[in-house]
VOBA-1610 file (N, C-alpha, C; in pm, whole numbers, padded with zeros to 5 digits, always signed):
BEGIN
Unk+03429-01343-01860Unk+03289-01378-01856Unk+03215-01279-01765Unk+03114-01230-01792Unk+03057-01156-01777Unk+02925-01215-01651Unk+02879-01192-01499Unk+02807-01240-01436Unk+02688-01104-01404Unk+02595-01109-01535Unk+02448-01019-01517Unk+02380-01047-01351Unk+02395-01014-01283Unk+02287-01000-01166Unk+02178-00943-01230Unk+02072-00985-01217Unk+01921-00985-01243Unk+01845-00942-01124Unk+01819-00797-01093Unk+01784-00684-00980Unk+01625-00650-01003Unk+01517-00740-00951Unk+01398-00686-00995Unk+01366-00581-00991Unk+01239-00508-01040Unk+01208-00368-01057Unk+01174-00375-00883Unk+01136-00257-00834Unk+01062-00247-00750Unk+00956-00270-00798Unk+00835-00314-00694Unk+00720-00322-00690Unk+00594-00141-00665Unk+00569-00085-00761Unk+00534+00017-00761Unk+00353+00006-00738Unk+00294-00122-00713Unk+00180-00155-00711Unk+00158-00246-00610Unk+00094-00292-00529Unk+00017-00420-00469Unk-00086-00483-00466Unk-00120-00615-00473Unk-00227-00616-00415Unk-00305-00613-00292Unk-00461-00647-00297Unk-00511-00638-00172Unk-00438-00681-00036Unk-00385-00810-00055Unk-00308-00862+00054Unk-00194-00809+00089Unk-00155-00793+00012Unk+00021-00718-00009Unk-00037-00590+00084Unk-00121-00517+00039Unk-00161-00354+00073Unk-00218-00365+00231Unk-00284-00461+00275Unk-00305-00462+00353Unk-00204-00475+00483Unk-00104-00604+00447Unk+00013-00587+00512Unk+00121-00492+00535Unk+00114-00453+00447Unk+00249-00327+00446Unk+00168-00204+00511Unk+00080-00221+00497Unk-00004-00066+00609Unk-00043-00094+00777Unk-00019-00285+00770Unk-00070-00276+00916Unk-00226-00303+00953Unk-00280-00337+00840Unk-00421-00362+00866Unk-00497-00504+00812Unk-00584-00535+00811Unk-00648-00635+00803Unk-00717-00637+00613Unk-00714-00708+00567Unk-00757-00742+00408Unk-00903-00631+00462Unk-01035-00714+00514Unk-01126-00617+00564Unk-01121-00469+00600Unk-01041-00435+00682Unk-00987-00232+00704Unk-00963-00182+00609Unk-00900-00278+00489Unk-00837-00204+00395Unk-00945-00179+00314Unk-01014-00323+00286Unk-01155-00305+00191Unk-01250-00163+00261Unk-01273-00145+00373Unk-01332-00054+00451Unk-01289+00081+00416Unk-01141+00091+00401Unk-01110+00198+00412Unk-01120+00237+00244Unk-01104+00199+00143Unk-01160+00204+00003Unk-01285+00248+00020Unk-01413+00231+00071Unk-01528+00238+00064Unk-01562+00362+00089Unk-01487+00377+00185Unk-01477+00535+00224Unk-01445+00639+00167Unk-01360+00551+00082Unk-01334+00690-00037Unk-01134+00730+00059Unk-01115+00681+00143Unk-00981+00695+00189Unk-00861+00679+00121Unk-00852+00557+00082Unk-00785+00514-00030Unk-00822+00463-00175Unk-00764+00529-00277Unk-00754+00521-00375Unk-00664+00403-00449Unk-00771+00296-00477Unk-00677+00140-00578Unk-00675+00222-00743Unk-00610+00130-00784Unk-00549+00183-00955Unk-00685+00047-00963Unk-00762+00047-01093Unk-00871-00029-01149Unk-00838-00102-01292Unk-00719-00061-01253Unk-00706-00110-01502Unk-00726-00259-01491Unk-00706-00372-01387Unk-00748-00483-01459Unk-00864-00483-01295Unk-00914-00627-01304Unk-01041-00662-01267Unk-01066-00674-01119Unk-00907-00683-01106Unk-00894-00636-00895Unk-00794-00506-00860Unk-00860-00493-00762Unk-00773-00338-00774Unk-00618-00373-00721Unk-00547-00267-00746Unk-00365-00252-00771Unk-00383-00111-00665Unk-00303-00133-00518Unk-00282-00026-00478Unk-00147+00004-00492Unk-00128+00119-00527Unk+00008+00223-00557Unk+00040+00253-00447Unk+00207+00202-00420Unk+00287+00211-00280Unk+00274+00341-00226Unk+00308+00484-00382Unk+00274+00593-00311Unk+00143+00604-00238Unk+00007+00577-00286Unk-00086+00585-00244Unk-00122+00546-00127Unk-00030+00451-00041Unk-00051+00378+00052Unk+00061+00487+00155Unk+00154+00568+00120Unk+00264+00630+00169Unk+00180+00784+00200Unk+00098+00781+00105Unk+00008+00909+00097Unk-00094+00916+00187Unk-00136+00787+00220Unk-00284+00757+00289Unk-00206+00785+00482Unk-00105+00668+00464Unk-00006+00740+00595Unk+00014+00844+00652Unk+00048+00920+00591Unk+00072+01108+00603Unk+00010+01159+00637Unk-00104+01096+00538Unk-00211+01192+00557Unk-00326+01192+00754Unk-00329+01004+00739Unk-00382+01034+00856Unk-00302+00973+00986Unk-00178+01043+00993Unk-00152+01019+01150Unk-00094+01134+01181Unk-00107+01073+01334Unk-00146+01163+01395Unk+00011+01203+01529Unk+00064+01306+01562Unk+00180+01273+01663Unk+00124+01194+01768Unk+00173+01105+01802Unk+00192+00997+01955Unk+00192+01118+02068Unk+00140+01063+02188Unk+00100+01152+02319Unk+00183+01028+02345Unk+00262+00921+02351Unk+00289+00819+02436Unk+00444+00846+02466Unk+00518+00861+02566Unk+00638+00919+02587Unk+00707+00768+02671Unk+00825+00718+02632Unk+00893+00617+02704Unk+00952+00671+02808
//
């Protein structure tokens, strides 16, 4: 007998809430930071879908090295 484990896809999209958490910021910062033109949501249905890369991209892009030394 054969036991299929059933391995979801990754999640290659989020939503607002989702996006906001996994970056560390507030539902609001995130909406903020859209407005700005900072981050880029995917639009195909009626709330936006942010793309994990996009959120991995937005990272990179703005930080900055730490001055804080332990």
């Amino acid at each position: 007998m054969s036991t299929d484990i059933l391995i979801p896809p990754p999640k290659l999209g989020l939503t607002r809430i989702e996006a906001a958490k996994a970056i560390g910021v507030s539902p609001a910062t995130l909406d903020r930071l859209t407005a700005r033109g900072l981050l880029r949501p995917c639009r195909v249905t009626y709330r936006p879908i942010y793309w994990v890369k996009e959120l991995e991209r937005f990272l990179k892009e703005n930080s900055q090295p730490s001055e804080w030394r332990v």
